[in-house]
TIMI-2910 file (N, C-alpha, C, CB; in pm, 1 decimal, decimal comma, always signed):
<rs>
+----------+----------+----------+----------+----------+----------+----------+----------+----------+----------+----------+----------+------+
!      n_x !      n_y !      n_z !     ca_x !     ca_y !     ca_z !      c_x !      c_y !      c_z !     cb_x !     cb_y !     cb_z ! resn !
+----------+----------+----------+----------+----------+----------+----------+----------+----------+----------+----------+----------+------+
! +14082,6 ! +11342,5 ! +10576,3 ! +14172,4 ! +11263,7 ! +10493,7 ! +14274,3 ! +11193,4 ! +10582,0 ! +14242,7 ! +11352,1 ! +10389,2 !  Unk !
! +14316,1 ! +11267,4 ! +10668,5 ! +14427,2 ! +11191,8 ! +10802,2 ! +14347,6 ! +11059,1 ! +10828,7 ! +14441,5 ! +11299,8 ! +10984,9 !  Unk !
! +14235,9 ! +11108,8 ! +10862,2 ! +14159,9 ! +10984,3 ! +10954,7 ! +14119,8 ! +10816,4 ! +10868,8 ! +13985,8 ! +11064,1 ! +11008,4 !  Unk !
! +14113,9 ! +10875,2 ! +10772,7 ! +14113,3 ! +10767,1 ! +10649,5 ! +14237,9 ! +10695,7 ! +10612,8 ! +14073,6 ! +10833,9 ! +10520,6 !  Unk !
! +14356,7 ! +10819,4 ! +10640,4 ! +14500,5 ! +10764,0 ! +10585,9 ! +14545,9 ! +10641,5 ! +10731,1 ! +14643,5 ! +10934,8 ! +10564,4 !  Unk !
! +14513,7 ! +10715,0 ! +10835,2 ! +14524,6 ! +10624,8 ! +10926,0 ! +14472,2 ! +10522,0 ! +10947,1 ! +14516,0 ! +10658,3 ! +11000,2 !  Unk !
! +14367,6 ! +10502,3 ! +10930,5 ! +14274,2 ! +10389,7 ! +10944,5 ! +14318,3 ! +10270,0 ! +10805,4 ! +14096,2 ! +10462,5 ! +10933,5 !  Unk !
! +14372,6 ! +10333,1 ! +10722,4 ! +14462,2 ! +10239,8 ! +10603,5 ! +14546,9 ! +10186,1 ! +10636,1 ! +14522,3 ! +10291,5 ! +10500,3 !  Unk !
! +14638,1 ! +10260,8 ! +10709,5 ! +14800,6 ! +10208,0 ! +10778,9 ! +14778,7 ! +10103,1 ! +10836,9 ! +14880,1 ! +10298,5 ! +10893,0 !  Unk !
! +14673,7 ! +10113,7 ! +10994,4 ! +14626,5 ! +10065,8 ! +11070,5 ! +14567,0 !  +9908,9 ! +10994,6 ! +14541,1 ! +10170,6 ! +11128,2 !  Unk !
! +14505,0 !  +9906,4 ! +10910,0 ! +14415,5 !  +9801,2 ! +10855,6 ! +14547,9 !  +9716,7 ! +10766,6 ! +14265,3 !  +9875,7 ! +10747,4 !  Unk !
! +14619,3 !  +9795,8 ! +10734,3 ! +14728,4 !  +9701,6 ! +10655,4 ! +14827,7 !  +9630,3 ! +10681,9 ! +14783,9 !  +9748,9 ! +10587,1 !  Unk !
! +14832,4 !  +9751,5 ! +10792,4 ! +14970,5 !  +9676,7 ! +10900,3 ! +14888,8 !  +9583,3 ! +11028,3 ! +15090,1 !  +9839,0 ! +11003,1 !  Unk !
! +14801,8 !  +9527,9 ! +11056,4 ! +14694,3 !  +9445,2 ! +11080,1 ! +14707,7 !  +9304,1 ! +11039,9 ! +14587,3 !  +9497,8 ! +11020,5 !  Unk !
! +14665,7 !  +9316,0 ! +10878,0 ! +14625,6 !  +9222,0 ! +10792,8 ! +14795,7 !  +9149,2 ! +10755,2 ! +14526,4 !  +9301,2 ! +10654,5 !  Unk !
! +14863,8 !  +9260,6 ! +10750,6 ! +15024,8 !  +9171,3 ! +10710,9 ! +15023,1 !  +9096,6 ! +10836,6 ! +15200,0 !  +9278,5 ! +10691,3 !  Unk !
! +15017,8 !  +9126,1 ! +11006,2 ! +15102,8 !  +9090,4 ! +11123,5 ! +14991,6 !  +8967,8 ! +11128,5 ! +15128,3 !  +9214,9 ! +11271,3 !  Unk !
! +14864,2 !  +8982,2 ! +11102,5 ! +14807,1 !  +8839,8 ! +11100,9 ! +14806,7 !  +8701,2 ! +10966,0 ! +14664,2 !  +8878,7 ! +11127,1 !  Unk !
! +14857,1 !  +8789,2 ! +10887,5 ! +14901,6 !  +8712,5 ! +10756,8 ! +15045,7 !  +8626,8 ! +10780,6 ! +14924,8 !  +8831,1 ! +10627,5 !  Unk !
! +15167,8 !  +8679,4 ! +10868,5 ! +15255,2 !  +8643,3 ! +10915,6 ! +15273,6 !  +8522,2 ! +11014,2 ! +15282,5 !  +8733,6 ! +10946,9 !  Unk !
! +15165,1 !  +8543,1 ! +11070,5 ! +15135,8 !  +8461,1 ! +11194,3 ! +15028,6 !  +8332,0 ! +11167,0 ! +15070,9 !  +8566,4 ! +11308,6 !  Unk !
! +14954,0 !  +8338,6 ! +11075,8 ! +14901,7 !  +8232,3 ! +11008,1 ! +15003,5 !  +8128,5 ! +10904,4 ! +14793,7 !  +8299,8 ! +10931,1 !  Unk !
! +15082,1 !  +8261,9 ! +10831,0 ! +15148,3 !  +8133,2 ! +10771,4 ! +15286,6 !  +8060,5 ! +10859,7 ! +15202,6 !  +8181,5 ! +10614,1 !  Unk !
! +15332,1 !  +8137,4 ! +10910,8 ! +15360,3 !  +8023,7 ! +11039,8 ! +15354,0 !  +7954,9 ! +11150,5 ! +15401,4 !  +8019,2 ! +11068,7 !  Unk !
! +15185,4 !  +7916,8 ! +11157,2 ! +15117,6 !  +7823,5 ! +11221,3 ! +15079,8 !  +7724,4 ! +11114,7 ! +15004,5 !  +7880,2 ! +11296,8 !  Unk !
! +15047,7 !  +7730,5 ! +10995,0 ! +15026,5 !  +7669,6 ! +10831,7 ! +15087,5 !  +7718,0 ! +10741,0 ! +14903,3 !  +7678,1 ! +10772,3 !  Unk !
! +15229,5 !  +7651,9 ! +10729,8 ! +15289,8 !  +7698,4 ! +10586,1 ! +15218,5 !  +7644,1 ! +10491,1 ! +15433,8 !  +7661,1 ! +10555,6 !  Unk !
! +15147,8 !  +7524,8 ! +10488,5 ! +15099,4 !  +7464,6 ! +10378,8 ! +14999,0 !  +7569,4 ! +10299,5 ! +15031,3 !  +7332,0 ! +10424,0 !  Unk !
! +14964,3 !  +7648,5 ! +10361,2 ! +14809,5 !  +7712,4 ! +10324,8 ! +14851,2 !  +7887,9 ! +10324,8 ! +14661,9 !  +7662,7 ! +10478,0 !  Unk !
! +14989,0 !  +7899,6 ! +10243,3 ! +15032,5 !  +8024,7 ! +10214,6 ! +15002,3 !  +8089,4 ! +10074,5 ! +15164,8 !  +8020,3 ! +10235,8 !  Unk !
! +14977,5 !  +8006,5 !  +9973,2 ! +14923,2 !  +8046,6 !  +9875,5 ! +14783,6 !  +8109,2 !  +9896,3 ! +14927,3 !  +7949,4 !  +9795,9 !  Unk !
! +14656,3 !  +8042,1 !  +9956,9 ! +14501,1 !  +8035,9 !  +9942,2 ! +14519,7 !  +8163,8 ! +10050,2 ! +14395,8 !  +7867,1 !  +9990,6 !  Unk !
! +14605,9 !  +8169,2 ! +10184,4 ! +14600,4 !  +8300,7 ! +10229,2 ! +14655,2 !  +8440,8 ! +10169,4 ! +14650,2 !  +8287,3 ! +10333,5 !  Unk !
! +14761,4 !  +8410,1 ! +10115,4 ! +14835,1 !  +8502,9 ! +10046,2 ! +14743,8 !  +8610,5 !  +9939,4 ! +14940,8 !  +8414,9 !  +9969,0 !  Unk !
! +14656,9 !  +8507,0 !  +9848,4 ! +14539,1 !  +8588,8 !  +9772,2 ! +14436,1 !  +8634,6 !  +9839,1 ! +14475,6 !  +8518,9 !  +9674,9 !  Unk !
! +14363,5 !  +8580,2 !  +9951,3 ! +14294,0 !  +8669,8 ! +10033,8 ! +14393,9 !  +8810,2 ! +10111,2 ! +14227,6 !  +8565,4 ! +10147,7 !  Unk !
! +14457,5 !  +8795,0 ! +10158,0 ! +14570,8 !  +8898,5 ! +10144,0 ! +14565,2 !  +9045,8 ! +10092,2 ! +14657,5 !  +8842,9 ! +10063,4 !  Unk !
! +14612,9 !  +9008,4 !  +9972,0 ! +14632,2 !  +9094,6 !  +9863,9 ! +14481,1 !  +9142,9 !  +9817,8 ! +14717,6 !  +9017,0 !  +9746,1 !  Unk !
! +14369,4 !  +9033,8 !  +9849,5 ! +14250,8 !  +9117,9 !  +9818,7 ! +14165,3 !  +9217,2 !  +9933,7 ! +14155,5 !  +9017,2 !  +9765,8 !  Unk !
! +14251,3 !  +9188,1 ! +10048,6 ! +14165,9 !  +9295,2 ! +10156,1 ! +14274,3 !  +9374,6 ! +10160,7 ! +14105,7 !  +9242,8 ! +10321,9 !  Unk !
! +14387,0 !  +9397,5 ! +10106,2 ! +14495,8 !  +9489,5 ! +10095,5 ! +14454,3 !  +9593,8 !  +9989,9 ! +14630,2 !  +9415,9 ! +10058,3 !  Unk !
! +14422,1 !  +9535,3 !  +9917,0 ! +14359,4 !  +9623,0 !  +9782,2 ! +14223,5 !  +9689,2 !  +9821,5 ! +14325,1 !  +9515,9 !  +9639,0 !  Unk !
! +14117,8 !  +9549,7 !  +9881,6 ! +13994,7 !  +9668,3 !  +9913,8 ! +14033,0 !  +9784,7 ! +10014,3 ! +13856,4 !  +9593,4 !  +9987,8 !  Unk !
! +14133,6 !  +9740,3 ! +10092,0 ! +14152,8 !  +9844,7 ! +10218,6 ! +14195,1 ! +10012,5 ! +10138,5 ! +14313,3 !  +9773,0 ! +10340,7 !  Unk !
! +14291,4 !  +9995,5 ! +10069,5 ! +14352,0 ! +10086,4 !  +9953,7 ! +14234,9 ! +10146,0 !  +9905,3 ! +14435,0 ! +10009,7 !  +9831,0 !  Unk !
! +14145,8 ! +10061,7 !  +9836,1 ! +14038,9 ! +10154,2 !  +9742,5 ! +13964,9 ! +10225,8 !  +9856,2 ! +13917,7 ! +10056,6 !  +9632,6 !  Unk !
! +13960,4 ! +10188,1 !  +9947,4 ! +13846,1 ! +10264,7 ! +10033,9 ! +13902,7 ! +10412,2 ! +10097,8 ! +13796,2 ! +10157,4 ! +10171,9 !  Unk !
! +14076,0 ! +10355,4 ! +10103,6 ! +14111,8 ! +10521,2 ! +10134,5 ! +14115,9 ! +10617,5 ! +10007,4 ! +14270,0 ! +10536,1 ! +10204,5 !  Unk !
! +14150,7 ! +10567,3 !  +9877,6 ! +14144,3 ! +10635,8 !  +9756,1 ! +14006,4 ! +10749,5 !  +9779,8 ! +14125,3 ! +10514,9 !  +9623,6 !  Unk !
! +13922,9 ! +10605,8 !  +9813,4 ! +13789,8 ! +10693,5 !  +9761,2 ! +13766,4 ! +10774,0 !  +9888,4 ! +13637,3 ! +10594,1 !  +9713,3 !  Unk !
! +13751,9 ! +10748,5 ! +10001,6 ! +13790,5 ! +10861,8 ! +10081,4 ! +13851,4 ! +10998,7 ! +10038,3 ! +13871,6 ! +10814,1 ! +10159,5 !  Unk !
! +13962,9 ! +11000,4 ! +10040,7 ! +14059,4 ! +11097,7 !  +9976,0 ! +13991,4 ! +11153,5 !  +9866,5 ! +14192,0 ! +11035,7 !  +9928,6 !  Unk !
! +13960,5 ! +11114,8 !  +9764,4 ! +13856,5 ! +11178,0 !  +9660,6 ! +13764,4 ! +11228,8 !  +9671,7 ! +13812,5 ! +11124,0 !  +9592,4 !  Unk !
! +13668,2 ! +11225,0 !  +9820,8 ! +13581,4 ! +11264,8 !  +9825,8 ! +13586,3 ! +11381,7 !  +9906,6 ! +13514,2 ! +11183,3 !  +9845,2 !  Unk !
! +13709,5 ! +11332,2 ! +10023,2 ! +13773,1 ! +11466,9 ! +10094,8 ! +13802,6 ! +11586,4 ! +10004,0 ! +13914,4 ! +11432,9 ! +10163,4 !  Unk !
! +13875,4 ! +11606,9 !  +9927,4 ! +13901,4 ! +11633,3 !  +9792,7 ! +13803,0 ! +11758,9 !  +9752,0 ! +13877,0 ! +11496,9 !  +9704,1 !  Unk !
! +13689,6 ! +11669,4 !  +9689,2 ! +13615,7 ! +11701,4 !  +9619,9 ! +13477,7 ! +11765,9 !  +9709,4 ! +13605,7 ! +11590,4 !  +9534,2 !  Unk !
! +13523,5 ! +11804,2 !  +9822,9 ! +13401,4 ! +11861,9 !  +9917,8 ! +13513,8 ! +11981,1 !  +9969,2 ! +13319,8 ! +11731,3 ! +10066,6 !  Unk !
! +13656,7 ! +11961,5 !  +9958,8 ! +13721,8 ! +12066,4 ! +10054,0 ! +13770,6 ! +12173,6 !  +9927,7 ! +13869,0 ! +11993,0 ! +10165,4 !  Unk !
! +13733,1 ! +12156,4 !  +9791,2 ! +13746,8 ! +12238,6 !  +9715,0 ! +13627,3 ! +12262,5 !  +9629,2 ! +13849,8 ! +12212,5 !  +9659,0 !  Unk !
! +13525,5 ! +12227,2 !  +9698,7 ! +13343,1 ! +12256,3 !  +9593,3 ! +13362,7 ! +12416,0 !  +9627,8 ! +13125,0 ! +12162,0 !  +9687,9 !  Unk !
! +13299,9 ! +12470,1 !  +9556,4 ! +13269,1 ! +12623,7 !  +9512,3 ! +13141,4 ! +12620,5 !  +9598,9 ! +13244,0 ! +12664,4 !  +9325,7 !  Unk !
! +13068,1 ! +12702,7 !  +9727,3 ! +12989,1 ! +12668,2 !  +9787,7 ! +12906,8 ! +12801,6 !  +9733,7 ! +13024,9 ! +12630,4 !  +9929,3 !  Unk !
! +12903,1 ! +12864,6 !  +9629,4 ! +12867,6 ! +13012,4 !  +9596,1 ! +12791,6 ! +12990,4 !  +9413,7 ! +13049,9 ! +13131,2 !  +9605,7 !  Unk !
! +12812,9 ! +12857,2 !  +9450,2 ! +12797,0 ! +12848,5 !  +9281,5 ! +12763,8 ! +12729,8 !  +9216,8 ! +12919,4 ! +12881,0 !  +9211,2 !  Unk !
+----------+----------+----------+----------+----------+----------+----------+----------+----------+----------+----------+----------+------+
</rs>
């Protein structure tokens, strides 16, 4: 679950410092980046969710039953 949580941080704080740096090389084109953005921000998120859920759900299975 660490390794997932990290690899989230890592991917988000990524995607902002190159999101930053695009829109001020092109302010014009801060909207059309801004929603790609927010959508690899979100897939990045679901992928640790589901990580975590699955960590979860294997580090508390009943292995007897």
């Amino acid at each position: 679950i660490g390794v997932a949580a990290l690899g989230s941080c890592l991917g988000i704080g990524l995607v902002g410092q190159k999101f930053l740096e695009s829109t001020a090389r092109q302010p014009g084109l801060v909207d059309t980046v801004q929603c790609h953005v927010f959508l690899v921000a979100g897939v990045t998120d679901g992928a640790f969710i589901i990580a975590t859920g699955t960590g979860l759900w294997f580090a508390t299975a009943n292995r007897f039953g």
